[in-house]
C-alpha positions in Angstrom: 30.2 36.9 -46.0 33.4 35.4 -48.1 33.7 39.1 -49.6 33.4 40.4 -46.0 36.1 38.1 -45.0 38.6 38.6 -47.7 38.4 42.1 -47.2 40.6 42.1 -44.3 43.1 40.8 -46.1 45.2 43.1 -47.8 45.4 43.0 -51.8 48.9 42.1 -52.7 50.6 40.2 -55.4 50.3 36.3 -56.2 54.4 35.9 -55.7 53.2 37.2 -51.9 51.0 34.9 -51.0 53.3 31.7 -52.7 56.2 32.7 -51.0 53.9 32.9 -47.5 52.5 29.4 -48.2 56.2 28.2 -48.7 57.3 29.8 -45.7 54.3 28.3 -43.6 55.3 24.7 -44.5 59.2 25.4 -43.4 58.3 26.7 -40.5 56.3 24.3 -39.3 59.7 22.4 -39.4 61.0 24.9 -37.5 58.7 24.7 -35.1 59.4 20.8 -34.1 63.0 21.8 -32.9 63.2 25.8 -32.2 61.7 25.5 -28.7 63.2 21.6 -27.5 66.6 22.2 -29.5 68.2 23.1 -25.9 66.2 21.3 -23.6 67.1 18.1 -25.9 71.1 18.8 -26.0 71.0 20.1 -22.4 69.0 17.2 -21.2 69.2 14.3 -23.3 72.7 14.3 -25.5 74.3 15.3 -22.4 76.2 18.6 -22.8 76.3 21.8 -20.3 73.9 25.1 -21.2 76.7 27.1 -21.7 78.5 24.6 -24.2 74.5 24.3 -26.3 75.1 27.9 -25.9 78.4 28.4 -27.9 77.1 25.4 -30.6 74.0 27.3 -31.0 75.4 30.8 -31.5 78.3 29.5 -33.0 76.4 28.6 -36.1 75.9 32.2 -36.8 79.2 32.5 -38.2 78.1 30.8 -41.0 75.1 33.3 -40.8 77.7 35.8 -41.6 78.8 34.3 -44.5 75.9 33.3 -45.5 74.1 36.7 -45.3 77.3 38.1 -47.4 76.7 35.7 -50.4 73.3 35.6 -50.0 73.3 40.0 -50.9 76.0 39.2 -53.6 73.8 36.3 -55.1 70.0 38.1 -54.5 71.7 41.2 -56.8 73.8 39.0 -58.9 72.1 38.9 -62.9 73.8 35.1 -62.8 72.0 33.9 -59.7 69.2 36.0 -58.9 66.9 35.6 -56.0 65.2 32.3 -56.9 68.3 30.5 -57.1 69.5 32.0 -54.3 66.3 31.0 -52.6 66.4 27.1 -53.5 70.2 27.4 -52.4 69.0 28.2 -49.1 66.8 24.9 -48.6 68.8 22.7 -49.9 71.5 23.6 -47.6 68.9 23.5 -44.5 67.6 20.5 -45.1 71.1 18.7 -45.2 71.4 20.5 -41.7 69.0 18.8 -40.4 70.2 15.4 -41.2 73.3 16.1 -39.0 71.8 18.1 -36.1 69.1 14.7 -35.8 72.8 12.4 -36.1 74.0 14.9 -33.3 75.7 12.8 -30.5 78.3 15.5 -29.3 79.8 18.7 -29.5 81.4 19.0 -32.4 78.6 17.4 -34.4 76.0 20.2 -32.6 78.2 22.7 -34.1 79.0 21.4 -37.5 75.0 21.4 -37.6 74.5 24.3 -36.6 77.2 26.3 -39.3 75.1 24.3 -41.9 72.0 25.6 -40.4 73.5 29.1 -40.1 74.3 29.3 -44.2 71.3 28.0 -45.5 69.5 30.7 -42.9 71.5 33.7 -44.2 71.3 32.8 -48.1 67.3 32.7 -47.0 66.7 36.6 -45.4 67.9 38.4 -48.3 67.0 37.1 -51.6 63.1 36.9 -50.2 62.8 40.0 -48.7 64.0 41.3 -52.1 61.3 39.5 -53.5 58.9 41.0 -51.4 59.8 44.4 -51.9 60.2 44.3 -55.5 56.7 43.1 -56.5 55.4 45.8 -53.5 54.5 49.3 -53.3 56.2 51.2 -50.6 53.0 51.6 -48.8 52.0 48.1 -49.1 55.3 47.0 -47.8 54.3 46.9 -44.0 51.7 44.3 -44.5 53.3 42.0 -47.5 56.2 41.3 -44.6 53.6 40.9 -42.0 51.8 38.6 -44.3 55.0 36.5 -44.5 55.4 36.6 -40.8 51.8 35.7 -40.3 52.8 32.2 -42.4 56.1 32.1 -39.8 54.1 32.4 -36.6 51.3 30.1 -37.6 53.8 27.5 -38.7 55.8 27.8 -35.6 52.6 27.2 -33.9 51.9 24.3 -35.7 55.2 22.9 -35.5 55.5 23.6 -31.5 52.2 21.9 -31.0 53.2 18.5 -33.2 56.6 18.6 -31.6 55.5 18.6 -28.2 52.8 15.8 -29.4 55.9 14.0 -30.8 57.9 14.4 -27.5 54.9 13.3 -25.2 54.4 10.1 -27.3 57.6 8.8 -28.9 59.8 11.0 -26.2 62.7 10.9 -29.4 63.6 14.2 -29.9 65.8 13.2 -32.9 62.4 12.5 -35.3 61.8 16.6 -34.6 64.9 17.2 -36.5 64.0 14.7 -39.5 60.5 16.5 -39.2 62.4 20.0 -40.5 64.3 18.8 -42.9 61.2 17.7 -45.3 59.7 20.9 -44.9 62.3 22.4 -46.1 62.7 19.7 -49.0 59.0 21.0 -49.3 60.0 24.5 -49.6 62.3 24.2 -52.6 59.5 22.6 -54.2 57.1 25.4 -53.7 60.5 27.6 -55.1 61.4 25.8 -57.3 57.9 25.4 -59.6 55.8 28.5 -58.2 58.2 31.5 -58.0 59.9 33.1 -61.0 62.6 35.7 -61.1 61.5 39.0 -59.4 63.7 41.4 -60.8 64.4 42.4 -64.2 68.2 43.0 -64.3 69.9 45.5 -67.0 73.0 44.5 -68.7 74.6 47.5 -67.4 74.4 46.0 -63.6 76.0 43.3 -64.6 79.1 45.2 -66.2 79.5 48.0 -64.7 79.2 47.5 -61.2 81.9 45.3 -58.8 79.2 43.0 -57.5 81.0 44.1 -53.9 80.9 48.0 -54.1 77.2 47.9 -53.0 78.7 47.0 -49.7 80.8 50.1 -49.8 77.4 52.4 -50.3 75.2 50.7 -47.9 77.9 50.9 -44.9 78.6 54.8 -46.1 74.7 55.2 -46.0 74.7 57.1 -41.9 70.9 56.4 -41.5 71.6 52.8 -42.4 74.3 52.2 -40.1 72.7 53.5 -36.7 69.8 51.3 -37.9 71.9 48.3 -37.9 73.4 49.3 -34.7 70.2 49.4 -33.1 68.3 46.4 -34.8 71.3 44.0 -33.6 69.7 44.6 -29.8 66.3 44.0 -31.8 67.6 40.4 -32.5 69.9 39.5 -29.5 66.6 39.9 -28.0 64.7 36.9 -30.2 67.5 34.8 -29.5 66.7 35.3 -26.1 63.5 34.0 -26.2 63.9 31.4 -28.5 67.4 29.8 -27.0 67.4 31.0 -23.3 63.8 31.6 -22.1 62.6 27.8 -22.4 65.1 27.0 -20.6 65.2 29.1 -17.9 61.4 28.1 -18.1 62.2 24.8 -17.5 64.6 24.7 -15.0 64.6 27.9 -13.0 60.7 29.4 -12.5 59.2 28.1 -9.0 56.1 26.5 -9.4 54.7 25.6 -6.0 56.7 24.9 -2.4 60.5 23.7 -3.4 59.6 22.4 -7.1 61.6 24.2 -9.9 60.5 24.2 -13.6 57.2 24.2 -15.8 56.9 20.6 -17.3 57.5 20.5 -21.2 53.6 19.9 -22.0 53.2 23.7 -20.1 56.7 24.9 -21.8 54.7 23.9 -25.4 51.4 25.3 -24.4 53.2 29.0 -23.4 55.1 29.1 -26.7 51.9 28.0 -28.7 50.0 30.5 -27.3 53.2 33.3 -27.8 53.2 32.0 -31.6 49.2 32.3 -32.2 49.0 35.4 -30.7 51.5 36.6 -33.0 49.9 35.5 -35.7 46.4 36.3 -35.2 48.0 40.0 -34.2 49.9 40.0 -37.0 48.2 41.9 -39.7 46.3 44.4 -37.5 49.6 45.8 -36.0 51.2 46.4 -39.5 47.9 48.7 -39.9 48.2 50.3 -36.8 52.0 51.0 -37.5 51.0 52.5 -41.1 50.0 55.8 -39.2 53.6 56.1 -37.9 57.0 57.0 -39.4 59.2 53.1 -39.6 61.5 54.5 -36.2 58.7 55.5 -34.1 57.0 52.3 -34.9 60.5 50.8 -33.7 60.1 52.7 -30.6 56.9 51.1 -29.8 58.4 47.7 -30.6 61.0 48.4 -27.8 58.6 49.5 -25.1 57.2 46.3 -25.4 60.2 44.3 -25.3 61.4 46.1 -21.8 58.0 45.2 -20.5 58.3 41.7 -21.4 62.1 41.4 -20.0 60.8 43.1 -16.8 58.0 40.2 -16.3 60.6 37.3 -17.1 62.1 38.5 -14.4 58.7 38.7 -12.1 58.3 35.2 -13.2 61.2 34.2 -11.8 61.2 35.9 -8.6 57.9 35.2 -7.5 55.9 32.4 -6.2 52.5 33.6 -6.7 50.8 32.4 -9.9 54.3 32.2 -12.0 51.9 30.4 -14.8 49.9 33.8 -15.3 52.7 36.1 -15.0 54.4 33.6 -17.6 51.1 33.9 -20.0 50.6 37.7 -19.9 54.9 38.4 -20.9 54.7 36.2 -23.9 51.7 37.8 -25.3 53.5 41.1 -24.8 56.5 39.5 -26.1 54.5 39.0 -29.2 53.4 42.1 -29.5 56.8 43.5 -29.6 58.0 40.9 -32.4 54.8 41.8 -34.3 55.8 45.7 -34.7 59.7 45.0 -35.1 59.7 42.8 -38.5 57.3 44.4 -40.7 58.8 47.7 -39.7 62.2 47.0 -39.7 62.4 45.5 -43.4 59.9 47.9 -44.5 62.1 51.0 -43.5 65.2 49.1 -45.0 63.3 48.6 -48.2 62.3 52.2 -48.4 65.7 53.5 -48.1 67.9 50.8 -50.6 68.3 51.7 -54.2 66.3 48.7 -55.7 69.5 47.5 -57.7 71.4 47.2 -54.1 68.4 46.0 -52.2 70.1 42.5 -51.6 72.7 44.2 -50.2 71.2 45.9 -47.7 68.6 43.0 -46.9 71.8 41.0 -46.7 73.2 43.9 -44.1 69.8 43.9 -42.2 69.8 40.4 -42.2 73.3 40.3 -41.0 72.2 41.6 -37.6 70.3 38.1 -36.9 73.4 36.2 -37.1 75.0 38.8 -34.9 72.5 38.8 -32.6 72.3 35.2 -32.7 75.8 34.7 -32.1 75.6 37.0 -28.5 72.2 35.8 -27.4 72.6 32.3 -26.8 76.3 32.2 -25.5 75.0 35.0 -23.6 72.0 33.3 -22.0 73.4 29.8 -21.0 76.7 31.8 -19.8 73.6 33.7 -17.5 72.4 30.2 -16.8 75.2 28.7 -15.6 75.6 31.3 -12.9 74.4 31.7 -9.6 70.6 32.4 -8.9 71.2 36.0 -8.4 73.2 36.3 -11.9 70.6 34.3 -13.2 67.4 36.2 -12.1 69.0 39.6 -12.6 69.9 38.9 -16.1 66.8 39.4 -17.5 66.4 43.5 -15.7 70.2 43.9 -17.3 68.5 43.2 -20.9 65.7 45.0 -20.0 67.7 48.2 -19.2 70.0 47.8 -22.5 65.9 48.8 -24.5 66.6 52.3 -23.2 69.9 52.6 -25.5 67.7 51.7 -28.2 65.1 53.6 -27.7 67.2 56.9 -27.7 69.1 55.6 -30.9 65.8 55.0 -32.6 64.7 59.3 -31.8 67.7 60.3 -33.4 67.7 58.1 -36.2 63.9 59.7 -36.7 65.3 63.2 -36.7 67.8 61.7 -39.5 65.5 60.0 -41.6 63.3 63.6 -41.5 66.1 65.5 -43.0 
């Protein structure tokens, strides 16, 4: 039976699994705040959507920064990507102390920039881990196994946060919550992972640490990915910033009452997390038939379906909760064939001496995405019904752009 079970589990190495288990414990930080982070500013410190917007997406300029160093460091022989790594939590965690001491604006955004560079030193420097200890055609399911440990952990950490919020109702504790996990983290770094790549002495000398930069953004197959992933993430951030929200304030749920109560908000994202997670793994061996775009292309078919039911959710009357159920499990779905694929395909097509770079690139596209979706959203918000509702068929139509992009880049990455 235990050899039947660990079967299903694909055979990678040890440094895998560590950094999974590491990322399962942050997340589960995560997981306290990600969901209530704009319900609490909106609701409880007092400030408008579209100002939680602007704090929120703000905090990706530091992203942007962060992302940049975080590609110089990952392929730098004097930091590496372990340092690089613990770097990245230690920054976090001090973000946390001042987004759970946050009373206005200015402190919501000086949060979030901390937040935002300790986020972009992250993305790199492990998913060059990842795919330096990984075969190419192992790749898809090592990064689903590390976003198996970041759905579960969300899942975990949305269930105990909304436990926290139903008994103590002090948001603030969520935020204190996050920043041990991610003291937590650097101690699974710091005395569990070692150095994954063997530098040469010649990579050190030779090389301006920022010419990389200048041969990833010459690299044409590259750069229309980019292009195309940054839709990829504006649509996250719209899930994770402006969906609850809208959620919460804006779905009817019977006669003239507006808005799911939190407990309902927690259960829907719970059950959006879980399915992830349990789906996880058998999508990245599904997408293995496929070529990384056309997997991409899937991804996106999902995502217009699930914009397209946000919007049903909103519009009708007539059982909102299971219209609400069914576009977060497709929702999933769609966020379970973007990741592995996306970083796989990036992998594949960086020099391994320069794959910080473009991880660092790649990853560049969350902070941009980041930075439109949530201004973006509580702008939406802020509007009249009408703007509001129709928002969510405007995203849905901006899929089709991608979706073109994604057939040429396939034709591309043939040649």
């Amino acid at each position: 039976m235990f050899n039947k079970i660990s079967g299903q589990f694909p055979s990678l190495n040890r440094t895998v699994w560590i950094l999974a288990f590491g990322r399962l414990l942050s997340e589960i930080g995560t997981g306290f705040v990600l969901f209530y982070a704009s319900i609490f500013f909106v609701n409880q410190v007092g400030l408008s959507a579209t100002l939680v917007g602007i704090g929120i997406g703000s905090g990706q300029v530091a992203g942007v920064f962060g992302r940049f160093f975080g590609g110089v460091f990952t392929d730098s022989q004097s930091w590496g990507r372990r340092r690089t790594l613990l770097l990245s939590a230690a920054i976090s965690a001090l973000a946390d102390v001042v987004l759970a001491l946050t009373v206005n604006f200015p402190t919501l955004l000086a949060g979030n920039l901390l937040m935002g560079l300790g986020v972009g030193l992250y993305w790199p420097a492990t998913e060059a881990v990842i795919a330096d200890i990984t075969a190419s055609d192992k790749r898809n399911e090592a990064f689903a196994v590390t976003r198996v440990a970041d759905s579960l952990g969300l899942g975990i950490g949305v269930v105990l946060g909304g436990l926290i919020i139903s008994t103590a109702g002090n948001y603030r504790w969520l935020f204190a919550a996050d920043g041990i996990s991610f003291l937590v983290f650097f101690a699974v770094i710091y005395f569990a992972v070692q150095e994954s790549y063997q530098f040469e002495e010649q990579e050190s000398t030779q090389r301006n640490p920022f010419q990389g930069w200048g041969i990833a953004l010459r690299d044409r197959a590259f750069v229309i990915f980019l292009s195309i992933n940054i839709l990829f993430t504006t649509y996250i951030s719209q899930i994770q910033s402006t969906l609850p929200l809208y959620f919460r304030n804006y779905v009817h749920t019977g006669g003239d009452q507006l808005g799911f109560p939190p407990q309902l908000i927690s259960a829907f994202f719970t059950w959006h997390i879980t399915f992830a997670a349990i789906m996880q793994l058998p999508m990245a061996k599904f997408l293995n038939r496929f070529r990384r775009a056309q997997a991409l292309t899937f991804s996106l078919s999902l995502w217009l379906a699930g914009f397209v039911l946000i919007w049903a959710t909103g519009m009708t009357q007539q059982a909102p909760l299971v219209i609400a159920i069914i576009t977060l499990g497709i929702l999933s779905l769609g966020l379970n064939s973007y990741t592995p694929s996306a970083s796989s395909l990036v992998a594949d097509i960086a020099p391994a001496s320069l794959r910080g770079v473009y991880l660092s690139l790649n990853s560049q596209c969350w902070a941009v995405g980041f930075f439109i979706g949530p201004p973006l959203g509580g702008w939406a918000l802020d509007q009249s019904r009408a703007v509001t509702d129709q928002f969510w068929l405007a995203v849905a139509a901006t899929t089709l752009i991608g979706i073109f992009g994604l057939r040429y880049l396939n034709r591309l990455l043939k040649q």
